[in-house]
C-alpha positions as CSV (number, residue, x, y, z in Angstrom):
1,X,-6.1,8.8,6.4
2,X,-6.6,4.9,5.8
3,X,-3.6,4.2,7.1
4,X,-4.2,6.2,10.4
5,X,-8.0,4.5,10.5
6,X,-6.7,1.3,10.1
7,X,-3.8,1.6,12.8
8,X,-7.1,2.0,15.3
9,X,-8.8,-1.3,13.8
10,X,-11.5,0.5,11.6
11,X,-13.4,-1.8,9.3
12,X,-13.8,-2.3,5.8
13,X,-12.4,0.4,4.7
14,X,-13.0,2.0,1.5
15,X,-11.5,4.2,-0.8
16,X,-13.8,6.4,-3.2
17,X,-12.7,8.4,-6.3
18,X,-15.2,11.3,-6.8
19,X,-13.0,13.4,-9.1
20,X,-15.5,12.7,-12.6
21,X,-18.6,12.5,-10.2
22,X,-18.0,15.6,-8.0
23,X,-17.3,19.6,-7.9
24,X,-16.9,19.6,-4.3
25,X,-15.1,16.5,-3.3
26,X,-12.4,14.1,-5.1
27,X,-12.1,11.3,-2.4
28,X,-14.5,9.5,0.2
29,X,-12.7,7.5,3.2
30,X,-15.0,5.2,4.6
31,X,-14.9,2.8,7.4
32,X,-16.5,1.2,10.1
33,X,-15.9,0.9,13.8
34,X,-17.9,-1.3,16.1
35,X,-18.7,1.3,19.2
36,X,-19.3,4.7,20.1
37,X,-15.6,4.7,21.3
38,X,-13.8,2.9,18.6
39,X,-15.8,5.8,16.2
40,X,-14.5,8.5,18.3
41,X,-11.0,6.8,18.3
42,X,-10.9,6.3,14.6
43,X,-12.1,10.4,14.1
44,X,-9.7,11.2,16.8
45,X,-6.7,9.2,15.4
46,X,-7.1,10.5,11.8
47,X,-7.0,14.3,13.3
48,X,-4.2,13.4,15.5
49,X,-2.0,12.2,12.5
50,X,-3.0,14.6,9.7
51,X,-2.2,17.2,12.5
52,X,1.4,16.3,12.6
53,X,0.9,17.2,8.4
54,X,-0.4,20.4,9.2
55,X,-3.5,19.5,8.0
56,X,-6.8,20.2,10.2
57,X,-10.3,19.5,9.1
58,X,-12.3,22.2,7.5
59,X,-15.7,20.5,9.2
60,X,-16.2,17.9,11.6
61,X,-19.8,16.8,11.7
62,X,-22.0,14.0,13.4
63,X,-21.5,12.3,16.8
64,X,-19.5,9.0,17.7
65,X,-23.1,8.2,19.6
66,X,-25.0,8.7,16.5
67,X,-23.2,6.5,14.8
68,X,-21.6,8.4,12.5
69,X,-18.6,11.1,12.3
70,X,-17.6,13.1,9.3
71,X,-14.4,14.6,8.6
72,X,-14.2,17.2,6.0
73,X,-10.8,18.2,4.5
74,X,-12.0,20.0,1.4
75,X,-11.2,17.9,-1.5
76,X,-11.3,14.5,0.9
77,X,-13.4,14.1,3.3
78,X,-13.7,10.7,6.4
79,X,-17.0,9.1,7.1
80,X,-16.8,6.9,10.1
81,X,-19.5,4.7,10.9
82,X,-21.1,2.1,13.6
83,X,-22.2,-0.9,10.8
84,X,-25.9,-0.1,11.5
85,X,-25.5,3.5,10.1
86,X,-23.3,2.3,6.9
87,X,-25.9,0.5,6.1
88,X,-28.6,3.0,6.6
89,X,-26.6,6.2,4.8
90,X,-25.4,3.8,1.7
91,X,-23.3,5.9,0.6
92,X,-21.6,3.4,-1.5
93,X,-24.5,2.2,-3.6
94,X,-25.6,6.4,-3.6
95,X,-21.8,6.9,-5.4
96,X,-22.3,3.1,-7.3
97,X,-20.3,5.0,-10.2
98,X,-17.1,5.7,-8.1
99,X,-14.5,4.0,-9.0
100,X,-12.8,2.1,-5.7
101,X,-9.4,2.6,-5.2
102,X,-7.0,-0.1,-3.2
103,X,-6.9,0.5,0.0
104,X,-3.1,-0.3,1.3
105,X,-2.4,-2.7,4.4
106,X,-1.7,-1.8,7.3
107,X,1.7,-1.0,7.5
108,X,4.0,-0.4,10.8
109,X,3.9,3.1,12.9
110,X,6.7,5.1,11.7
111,X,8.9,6.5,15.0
112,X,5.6,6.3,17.1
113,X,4.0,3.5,19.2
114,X,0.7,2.6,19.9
């Protein structure tokens, strides 16, 4: 999922472990983009790849235009944001107690160009 994100220039992207804070959830992806477009890219992109896993969201929620997408698939779920909304949702200071996992570099396409 960061990986995919990342391939469509999302920004700072973070990695939340809910597993002791959570019964519904046991990761938060995180990221920005800096447009409507780039949001609906990013959501897009992620879909697109876990797709080829055989993985499809449970929920999708939110508008690119609203500044914010979610992505739910069950025990990990996306949140895509314009900078303005990040800021405004806080999510990271609402899970301070998470613990934030590395989030790898980008790394090159497998088989597929871009």
């Amino acid at each position: 999922m960061a990986q995919s994100a990342l391939e469509v220039k999302a920004e700072e992207p973070v990695i939340m472990d809910l597993r002791k804070l959570s019964y519904s959830f046991d990761f938060f992806f995180l990221c920005n983009a800096e447009s409507d477009r780039r949001i609906q890219t990013v959501a897009d992109h992620i879909e697109e790849d876990l797709r080829l896993s055989q993985l499809r969201p449970q929920h999708r929620e939110g508008r690119a235009d609203a500044g914010w997408l979610l992505l739910d698939y069950g025990s990990v779920v996306a949140h895509i944001f314009s900078p303005e909304s990040r800021h405004f949702y806080e999510l990271e200071r609402m899970w301070a107690d998470a613990p934030r996992l590395h989030v790898p570099a980008l790394r090159a396409p497998a088989g597929r160009s871009r």
